[in-house]
py3Dmol code that shows the C-alpha trace and the ligand (Angstrom):
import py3Dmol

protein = """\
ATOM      1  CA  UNK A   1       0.000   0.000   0.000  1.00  0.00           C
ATOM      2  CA  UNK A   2       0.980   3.613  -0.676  1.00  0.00           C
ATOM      3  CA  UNK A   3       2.691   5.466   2.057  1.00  0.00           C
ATOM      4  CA  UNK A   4       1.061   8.605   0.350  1.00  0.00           C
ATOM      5  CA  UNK A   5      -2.354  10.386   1.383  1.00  0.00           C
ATOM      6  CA  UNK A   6      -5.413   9.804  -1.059  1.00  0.00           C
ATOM      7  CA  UNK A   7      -5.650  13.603  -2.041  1.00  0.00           C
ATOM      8  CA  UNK A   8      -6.920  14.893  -5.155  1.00  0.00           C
ATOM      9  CA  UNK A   9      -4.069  15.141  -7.768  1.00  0.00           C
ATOM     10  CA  UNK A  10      -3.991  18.026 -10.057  1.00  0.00           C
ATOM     11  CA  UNK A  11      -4.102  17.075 -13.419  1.00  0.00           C
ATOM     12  CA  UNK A  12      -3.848  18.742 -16.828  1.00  0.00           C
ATOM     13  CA  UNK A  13      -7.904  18.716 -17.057  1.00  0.00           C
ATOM     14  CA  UNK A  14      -7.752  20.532 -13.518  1.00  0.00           C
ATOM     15  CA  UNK A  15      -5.700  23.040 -14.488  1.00  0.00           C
ATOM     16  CA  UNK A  16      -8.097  24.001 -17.598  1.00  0.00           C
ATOM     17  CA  UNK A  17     -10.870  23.926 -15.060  1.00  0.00           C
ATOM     18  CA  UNK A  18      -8.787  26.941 -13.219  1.00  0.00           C
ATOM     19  CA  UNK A  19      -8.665  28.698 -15.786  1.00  0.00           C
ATOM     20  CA  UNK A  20     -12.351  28.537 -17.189  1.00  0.00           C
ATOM     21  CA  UNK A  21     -13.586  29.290 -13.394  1.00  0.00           C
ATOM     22  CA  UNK A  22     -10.722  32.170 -13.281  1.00  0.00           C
ATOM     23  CA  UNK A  23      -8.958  30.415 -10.543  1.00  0.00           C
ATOM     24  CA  UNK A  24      -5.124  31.253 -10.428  1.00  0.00           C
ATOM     25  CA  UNK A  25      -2.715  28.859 -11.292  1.00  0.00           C
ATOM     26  CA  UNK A  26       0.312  28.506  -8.652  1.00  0.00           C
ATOM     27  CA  UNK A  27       3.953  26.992 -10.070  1.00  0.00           C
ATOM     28  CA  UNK A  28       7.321  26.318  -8.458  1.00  0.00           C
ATOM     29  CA  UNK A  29      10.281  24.994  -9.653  1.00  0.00           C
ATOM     30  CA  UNK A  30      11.586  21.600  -7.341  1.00  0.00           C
ATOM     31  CA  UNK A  31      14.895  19.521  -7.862  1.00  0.00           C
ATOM     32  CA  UNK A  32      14.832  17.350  -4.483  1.00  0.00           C
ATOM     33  CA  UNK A  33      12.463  15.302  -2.234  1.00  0.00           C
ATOM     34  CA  UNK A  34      12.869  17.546   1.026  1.00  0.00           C
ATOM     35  CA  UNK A  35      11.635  20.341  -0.780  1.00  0.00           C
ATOM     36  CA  UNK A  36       9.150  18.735  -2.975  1.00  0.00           C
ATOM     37  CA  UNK A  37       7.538  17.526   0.098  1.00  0.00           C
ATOM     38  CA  UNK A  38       6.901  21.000   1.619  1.00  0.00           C
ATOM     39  CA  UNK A  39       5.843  23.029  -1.520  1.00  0.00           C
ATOM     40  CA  UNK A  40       3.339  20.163  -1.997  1.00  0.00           C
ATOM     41  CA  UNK A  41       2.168  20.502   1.153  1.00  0.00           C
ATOM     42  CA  UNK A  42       1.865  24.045   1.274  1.00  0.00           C
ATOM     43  CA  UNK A  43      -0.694  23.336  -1.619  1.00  0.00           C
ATOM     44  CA  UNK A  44       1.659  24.291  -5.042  1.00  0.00           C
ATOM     45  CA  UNK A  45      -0.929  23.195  -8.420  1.00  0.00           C
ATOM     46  CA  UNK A  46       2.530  22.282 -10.570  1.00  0.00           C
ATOM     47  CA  UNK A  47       5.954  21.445  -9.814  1.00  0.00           C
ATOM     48  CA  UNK A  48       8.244  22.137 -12.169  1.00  0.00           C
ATOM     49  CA  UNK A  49      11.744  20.060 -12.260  1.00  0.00           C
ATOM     50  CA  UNK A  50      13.151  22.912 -14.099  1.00  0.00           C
ATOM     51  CA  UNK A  51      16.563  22.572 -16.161  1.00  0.00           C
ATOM     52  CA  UNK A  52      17.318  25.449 -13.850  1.00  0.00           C
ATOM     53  CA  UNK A  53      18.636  23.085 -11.541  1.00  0.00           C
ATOM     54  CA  UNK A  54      22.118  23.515 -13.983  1.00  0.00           C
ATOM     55  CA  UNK A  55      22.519  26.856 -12.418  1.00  0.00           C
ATOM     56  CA  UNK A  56      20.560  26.910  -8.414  1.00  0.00           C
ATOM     57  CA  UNK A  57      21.959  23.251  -7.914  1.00  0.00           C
ATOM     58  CA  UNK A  58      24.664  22.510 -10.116  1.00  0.00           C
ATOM     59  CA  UNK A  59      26.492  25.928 -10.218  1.00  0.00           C
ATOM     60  CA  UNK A  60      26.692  26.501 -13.866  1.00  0.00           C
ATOM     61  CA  UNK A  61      25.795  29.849 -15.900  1.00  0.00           C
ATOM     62  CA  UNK A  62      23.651  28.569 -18.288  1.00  0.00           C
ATOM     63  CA  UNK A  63      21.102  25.709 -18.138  1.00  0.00           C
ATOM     64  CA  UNK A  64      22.664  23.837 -21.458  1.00  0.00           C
ATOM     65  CA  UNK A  65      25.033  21.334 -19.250  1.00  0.00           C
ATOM     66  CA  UNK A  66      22.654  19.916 -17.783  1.00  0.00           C
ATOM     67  CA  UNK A  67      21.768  15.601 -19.475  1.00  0.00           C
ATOM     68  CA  UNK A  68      18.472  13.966 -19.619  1.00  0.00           C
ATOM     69  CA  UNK A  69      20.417  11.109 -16.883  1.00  0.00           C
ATOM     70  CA  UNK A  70      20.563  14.479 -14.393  1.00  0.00           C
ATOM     71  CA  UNK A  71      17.077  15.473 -15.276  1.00  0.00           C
ATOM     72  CA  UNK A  72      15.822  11.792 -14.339  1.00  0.00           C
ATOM     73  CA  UNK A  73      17.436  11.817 -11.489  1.00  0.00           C
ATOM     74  CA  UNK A  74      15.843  15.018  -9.838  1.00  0.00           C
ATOM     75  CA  UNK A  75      12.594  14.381 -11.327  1.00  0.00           C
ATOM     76  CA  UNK A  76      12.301  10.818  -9.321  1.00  0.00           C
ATOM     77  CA  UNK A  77      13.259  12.774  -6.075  1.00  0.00           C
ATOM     78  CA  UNK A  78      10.520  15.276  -6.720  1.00  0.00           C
ATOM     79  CA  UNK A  79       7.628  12.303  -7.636  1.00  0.00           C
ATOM     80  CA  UNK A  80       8.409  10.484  -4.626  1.00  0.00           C
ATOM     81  CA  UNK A  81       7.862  13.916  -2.117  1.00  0.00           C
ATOM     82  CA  UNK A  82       4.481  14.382  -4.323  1.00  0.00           C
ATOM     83  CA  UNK A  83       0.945  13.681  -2.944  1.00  0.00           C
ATOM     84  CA  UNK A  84      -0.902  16.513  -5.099  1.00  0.00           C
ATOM     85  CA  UNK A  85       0.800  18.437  -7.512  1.00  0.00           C
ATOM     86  CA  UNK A  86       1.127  17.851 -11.259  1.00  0.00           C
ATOM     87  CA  UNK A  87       5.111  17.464 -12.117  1.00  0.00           C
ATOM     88  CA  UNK A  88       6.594  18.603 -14.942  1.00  0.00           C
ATOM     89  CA  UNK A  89       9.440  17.848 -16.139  1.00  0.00           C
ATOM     90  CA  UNK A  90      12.015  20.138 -18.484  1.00  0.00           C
ATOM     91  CA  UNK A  91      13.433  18.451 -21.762  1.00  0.00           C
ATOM     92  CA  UNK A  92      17.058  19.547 -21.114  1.00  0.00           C
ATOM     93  CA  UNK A  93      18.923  21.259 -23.921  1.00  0.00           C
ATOM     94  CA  UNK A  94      19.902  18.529 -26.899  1.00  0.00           C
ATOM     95  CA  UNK A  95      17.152  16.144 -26.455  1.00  0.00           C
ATOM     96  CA  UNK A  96      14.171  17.142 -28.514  1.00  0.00           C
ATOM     97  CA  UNK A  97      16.250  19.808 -30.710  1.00  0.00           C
ATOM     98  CA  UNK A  98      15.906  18.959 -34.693  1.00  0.00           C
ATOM     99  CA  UNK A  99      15.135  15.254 -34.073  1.00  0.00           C
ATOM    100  CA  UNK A 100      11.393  14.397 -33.169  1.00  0.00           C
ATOM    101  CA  UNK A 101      12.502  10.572 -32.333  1.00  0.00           C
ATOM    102  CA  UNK A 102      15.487  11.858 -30.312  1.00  0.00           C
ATOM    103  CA  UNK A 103      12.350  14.314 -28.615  1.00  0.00           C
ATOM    104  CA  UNK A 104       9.753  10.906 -28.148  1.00  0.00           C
ATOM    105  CA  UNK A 105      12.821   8.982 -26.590  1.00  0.00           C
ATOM    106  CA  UNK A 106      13.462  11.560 -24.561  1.00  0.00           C
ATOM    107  CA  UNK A 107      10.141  12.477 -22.904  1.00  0.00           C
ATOM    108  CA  UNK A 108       9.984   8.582 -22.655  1.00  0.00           C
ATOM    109  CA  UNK A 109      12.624   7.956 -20.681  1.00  0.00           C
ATOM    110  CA  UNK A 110      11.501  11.228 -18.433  1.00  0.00           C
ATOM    111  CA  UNK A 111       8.380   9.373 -17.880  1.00  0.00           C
ATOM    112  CA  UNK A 112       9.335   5.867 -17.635  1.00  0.00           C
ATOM    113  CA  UNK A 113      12.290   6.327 -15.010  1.00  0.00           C
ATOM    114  CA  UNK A 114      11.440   9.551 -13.089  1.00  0.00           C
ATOM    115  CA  UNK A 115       7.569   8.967 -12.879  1.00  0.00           C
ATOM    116  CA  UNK A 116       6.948  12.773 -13.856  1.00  0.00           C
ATOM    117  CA  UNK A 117       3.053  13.404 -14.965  1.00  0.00           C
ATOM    118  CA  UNK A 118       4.451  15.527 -18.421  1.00  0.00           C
ATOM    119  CA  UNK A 119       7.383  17.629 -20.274  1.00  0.00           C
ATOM    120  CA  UNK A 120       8.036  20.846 -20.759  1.00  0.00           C
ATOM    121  CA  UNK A 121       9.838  22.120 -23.321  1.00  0.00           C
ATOM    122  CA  UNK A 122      11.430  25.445 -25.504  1.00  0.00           C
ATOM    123  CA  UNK A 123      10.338  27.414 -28.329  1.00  0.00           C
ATOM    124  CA  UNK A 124       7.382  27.242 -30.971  1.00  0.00           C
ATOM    125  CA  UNK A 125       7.625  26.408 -34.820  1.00  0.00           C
ATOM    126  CA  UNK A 126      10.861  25.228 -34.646  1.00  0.00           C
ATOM    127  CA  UNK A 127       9.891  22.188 -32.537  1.00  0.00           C
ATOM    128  CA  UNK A 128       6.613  21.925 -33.507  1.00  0.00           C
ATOM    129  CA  UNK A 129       7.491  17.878 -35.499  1.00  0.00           C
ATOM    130  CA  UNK A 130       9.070  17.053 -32.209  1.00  0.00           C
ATOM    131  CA  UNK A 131       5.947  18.235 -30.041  1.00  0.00           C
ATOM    132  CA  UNK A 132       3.553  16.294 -32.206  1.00  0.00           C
ATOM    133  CA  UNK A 133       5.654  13.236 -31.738  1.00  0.00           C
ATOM    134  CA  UNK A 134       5.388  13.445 -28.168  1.00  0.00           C
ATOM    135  CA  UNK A 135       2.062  14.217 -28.030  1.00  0.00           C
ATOM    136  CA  UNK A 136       0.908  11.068 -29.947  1.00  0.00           C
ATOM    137  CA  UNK A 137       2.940   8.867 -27.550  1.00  0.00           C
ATOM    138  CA  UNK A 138       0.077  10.047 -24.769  1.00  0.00           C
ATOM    139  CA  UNK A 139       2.649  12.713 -23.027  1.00  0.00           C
ATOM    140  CA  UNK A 140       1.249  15.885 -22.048  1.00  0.00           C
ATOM    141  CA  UNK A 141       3.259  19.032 -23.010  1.00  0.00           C
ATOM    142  CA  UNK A 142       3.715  22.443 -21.602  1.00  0.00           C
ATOM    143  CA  UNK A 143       5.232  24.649 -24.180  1.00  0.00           C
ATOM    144  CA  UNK A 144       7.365  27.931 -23.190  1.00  0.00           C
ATOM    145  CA  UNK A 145       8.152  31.265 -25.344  1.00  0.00           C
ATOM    146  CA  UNK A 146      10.074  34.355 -24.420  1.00  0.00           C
ATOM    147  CA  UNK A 147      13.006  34.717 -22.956  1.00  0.00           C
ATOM    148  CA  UNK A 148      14.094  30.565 -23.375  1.00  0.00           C
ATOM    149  CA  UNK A 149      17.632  30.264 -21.113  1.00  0.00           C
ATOM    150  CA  UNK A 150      18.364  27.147 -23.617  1.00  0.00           C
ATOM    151  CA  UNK A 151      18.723  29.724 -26.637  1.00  0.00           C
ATOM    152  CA  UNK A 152      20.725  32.084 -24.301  1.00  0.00           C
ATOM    153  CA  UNK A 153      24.144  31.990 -27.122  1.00  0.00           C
ATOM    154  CA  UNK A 154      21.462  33.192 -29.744  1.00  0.00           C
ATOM    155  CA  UNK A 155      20.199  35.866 -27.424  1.00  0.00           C
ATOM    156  CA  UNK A 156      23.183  37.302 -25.947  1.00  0.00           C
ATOM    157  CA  UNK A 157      21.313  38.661 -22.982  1.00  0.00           C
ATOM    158  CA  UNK A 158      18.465  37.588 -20.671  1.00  0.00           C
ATOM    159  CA  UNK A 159      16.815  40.696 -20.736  1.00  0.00           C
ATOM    160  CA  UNK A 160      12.882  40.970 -21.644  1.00  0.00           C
ATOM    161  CA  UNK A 161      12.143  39.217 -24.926  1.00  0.00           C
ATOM    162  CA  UNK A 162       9.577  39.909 -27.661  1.00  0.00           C
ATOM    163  CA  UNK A 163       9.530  44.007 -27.190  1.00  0.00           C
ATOM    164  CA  UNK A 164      10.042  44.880 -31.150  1.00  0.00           C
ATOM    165  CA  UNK A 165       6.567  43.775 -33.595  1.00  0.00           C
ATOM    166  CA  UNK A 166       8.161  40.971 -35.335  1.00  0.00           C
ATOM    167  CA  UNK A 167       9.068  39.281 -32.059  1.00  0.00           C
ATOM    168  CA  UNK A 168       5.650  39.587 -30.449  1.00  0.00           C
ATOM    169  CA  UNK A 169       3.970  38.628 -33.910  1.00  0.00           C
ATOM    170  CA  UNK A 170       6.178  35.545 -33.772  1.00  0.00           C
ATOM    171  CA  UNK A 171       5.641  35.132 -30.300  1.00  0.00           C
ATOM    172  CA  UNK A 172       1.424  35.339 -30.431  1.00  0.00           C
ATOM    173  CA  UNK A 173       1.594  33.126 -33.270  1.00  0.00           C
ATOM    174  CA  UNK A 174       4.137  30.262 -31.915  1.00  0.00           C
ATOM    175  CA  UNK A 175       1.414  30.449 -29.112  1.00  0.00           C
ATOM    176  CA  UNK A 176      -1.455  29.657 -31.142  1.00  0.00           C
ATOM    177  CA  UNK A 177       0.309  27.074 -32.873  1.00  0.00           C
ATOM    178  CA  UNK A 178       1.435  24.990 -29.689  1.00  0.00           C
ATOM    179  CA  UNK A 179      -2.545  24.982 -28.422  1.00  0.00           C
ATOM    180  CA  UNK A 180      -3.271  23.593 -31.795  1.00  0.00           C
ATOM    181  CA  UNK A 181      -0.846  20.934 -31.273  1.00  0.00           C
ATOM    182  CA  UNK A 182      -2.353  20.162 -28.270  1.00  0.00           C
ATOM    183  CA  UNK A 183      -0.192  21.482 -25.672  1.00  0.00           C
ATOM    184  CA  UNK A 184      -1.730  21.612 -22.593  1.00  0.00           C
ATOM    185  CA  UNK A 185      -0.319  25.011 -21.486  1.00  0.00           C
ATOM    186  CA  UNK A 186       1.300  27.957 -22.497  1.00  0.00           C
ATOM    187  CA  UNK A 187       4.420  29.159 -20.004  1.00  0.00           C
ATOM    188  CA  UNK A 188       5.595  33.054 -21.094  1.00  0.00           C
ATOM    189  CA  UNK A 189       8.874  34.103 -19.375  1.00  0.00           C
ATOM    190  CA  UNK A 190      10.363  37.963 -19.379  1.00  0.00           C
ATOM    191  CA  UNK A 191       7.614  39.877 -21.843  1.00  0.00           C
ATOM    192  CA  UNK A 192       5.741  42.299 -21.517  1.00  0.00           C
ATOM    193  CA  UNK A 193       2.399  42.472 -19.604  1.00  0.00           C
ATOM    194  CA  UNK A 194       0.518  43.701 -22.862  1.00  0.00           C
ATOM    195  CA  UNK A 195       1.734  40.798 -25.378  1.00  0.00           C
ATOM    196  CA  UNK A 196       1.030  37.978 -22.052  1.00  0.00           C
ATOM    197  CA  UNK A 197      -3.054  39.664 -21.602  1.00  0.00           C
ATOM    198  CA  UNK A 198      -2.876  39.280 -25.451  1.00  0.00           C
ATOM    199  CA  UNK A 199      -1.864  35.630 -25.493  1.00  0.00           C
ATOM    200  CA  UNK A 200      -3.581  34.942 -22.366  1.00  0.00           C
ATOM    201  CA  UNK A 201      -6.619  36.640 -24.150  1.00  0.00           C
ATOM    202  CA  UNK A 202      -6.192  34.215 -27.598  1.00  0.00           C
ATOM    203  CA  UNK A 203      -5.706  31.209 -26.166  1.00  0.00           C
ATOM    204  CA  UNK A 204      -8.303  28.348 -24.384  1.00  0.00           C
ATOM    205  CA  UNK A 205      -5.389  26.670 -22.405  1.00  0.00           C
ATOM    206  CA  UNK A 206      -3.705  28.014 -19.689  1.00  0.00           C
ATOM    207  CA  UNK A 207      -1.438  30.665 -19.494  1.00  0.00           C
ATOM    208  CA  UNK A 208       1.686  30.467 -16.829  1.00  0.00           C
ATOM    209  CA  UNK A 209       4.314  33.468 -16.728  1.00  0.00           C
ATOM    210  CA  UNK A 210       7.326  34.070 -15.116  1.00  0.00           C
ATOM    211  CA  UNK A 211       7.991  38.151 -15.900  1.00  0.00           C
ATOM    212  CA  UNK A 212       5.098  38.099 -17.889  1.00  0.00           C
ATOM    213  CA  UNK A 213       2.824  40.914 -15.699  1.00  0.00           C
ATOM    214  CA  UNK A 214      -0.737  39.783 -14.173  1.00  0.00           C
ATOM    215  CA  UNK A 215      -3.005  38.980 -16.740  1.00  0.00           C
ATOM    216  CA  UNK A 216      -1.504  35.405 -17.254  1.00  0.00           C
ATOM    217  CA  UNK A 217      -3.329  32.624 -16.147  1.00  0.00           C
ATOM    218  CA  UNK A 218      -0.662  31.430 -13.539  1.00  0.00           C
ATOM    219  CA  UNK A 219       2.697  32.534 -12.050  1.00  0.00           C
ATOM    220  CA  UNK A 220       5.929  30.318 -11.527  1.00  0.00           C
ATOM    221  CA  UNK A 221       9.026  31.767  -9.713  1.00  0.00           C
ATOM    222  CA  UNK A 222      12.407  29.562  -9.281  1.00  0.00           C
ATOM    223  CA  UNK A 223      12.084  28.724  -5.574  1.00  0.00           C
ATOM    224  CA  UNK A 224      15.360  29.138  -4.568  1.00  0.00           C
ATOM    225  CA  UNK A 225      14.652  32.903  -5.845  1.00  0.00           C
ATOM    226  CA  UNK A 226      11.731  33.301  -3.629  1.00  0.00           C
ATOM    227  CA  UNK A 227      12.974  32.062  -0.730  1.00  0.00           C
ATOM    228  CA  UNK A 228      16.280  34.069  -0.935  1.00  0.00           C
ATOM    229  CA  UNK A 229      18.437  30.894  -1.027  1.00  0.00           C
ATOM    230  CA  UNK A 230      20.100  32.718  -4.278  1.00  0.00           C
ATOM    231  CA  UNK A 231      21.910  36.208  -3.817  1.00  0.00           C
ATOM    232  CA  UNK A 232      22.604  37.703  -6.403  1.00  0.00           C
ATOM    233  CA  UNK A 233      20.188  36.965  -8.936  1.00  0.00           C
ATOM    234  CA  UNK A 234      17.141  40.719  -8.619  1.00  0.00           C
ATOM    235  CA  UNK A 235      15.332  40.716 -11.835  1.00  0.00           C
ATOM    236  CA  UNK A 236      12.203  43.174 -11.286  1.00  0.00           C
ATOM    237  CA  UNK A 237       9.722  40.501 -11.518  1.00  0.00           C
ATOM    238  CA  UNK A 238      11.070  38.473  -8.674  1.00  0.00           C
ATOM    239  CA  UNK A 239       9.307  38.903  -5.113  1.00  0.00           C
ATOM    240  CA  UNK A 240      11.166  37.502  -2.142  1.00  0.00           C
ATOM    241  CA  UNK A 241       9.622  36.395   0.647  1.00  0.00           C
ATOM    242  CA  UNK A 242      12.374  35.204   3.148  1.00  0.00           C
ATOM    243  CA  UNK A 243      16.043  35.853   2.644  1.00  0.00           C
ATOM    244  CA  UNK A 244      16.941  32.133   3.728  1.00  0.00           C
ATOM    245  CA  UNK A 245      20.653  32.626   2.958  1.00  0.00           C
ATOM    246  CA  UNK A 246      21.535  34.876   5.485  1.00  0.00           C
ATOM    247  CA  UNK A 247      18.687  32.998   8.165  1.00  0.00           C
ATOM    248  CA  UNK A 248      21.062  29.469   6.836  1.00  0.00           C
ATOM    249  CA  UNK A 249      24.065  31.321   7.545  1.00  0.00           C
ATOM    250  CA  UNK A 250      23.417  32.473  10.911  1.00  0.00           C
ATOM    251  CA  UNK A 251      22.436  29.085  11.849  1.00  0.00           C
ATOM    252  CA  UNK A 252      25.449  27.583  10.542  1.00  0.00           C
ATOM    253  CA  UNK A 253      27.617  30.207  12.415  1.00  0.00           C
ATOM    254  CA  UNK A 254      25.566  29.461  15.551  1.00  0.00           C
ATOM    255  CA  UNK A 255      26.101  25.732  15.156  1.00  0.00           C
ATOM    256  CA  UNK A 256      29.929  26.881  14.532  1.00  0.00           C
ATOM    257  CA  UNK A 257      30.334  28.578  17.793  1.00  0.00           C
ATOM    258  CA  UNK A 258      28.975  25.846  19.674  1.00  0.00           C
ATOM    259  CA  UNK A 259      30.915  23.102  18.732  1.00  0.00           C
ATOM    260  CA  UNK A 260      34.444  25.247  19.190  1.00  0.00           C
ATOM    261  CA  UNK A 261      33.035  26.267  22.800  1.00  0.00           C
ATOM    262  CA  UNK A 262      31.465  22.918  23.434  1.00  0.00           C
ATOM    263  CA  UNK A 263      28.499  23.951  24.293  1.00  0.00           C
ATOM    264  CA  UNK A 264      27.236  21.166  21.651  1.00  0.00           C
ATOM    265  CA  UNK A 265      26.336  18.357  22.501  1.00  0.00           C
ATOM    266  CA  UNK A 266      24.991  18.990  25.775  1.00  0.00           C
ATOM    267  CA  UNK A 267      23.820  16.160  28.673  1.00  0.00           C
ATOM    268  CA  UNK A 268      20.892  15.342  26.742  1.00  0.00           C
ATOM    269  CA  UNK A 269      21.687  15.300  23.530  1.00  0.00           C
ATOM    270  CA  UNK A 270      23.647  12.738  24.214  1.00  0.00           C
ATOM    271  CA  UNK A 271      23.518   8.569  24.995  1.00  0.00           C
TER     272      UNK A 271
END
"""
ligand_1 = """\
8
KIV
O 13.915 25.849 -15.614
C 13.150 26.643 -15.038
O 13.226 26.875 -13.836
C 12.151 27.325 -15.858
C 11.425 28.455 -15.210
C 12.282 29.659 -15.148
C 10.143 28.726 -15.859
O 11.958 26.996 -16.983
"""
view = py3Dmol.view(width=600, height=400)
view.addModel(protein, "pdb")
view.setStyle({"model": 0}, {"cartoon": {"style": "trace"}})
view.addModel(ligand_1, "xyz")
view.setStyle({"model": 1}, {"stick": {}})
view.zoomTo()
view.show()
């Protein structure tokens, strides 16, 4: 029998239901099981095993390092914390580019060996062969335009995306385009407010933004940003609500002080 609580588990078809009633969508990104367990708890709809996890875990400056294997890996950590929220999982950078059996393989093995609930993964026509192949295999997809970290040599910068016409014309049509392949959402990251109301305005699925302004159907923040774990990383569109690196800190220098004046362990915290 399942350790787990019978809860109800959001699903793809619950998250549509938020947004016809107008019900917000809440998203945060999750690498590990101790985590997982607590933004679950705390009632988060989605989960996201972002490929963010390259940089807030793994210490690298972009997200493009990081394999599928790695992916897996913190994926199965987050499913086994989860009693209620849907997890998706990010197609790392290299697995679903310019190959749509490379792409089904891919979001196979995410499924198969991490137990996630569907994929996530970057930019519009360009991938459209290799969403349709994953699609048909049964795997839900979350698409994701704007600012996409995996295109960040092509870029230059991460600064806000889709500003100039052509962009947002590109942009509002890359949109349409993944709802008609059946993508079950829609995530927008660094635009502008206008061009997400716009898309969030076109579109029957759900809308999730990260930089994208209010009129989205959803917000997702990295949650290492929001909990101030991370330092140095202030876009404007990040709110903070604890600054858990210097809280850590002091508790580590606490800890530090008591062993060198052996005041830890004391009588009873001992055998
Ligand atoms: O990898 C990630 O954390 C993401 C979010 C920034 C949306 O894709």
């Amino acid at each position: 029998m399942s350790i787990h609580k019978k809860v109800k588990k959001v699903t793809t078809h619950a998250l549509q239901a938020m947004k016809n009633k107008g019900e917000k969508i809440s998203m945060l990104t999750a690498y590990e099981y101790s985590m997982a367990r607590i933004l679950d708890e705390a009632g988060t709809d989605i989960l996201l095993v972002g490929d963010s996890a390259s940089n807030v875990i793994a210490g690298h400056e972009t997200t493009l390092p990081i394999t599928l294997d790695q992916m897996i890996y913190h994926a199965s950590s987050v499913v086994r914390a989860v009693d209620r929220a849907l997890v998706v999982v990010d197609l790392p950078f290299g697995s679903y580019q310019g190959n749509s059996m490379k792409a089904l393989d891919s979001a196979i093995r995410i499924m198969k060996e991490s137990g996630g609930h569907a994929v996530k993964l970057e930019g519009g026509s360009e991938v459209q062969e290799s969403i349709s192949r994953i699609l048909s295999a049964g795997v839900p997809v979350m698409g994701h335009l704007g600012l996409t970290p995996q295109s960040i040599y092509k870029f230059g910068t991460y600064t806000v995306r889709a500003k100039e016409e052509a962009e947002a014309t590109k942009l509002k049509e890359d949109a349409k385009l993944l709802e008609e392949l059946g993508c079950f959402a829609v995530l927008m990251e660094k635009i502008p407010a206008q061009l997400a109301k716009e898309v969030t305005d076109s579109l029957q699925v759900p809308t999730i933004g990260i930089g994208a302004g209010p009129h989205v159907d959803g917000q997702v923040l990295v949650t290492h940003d929001l909990l101030g774990i991370t330092k140095d990383f202030q876009p404007r569109f990040l709110r903070r609500y604890l600054d858990l690196y210097e809280e850590i800190k002091g508790a580590v220098q606490h800890y530090i002080k008591d062993v060198k004046e052996q005041d830890f362990p004391n009588d009873s915290e001992q055998y």
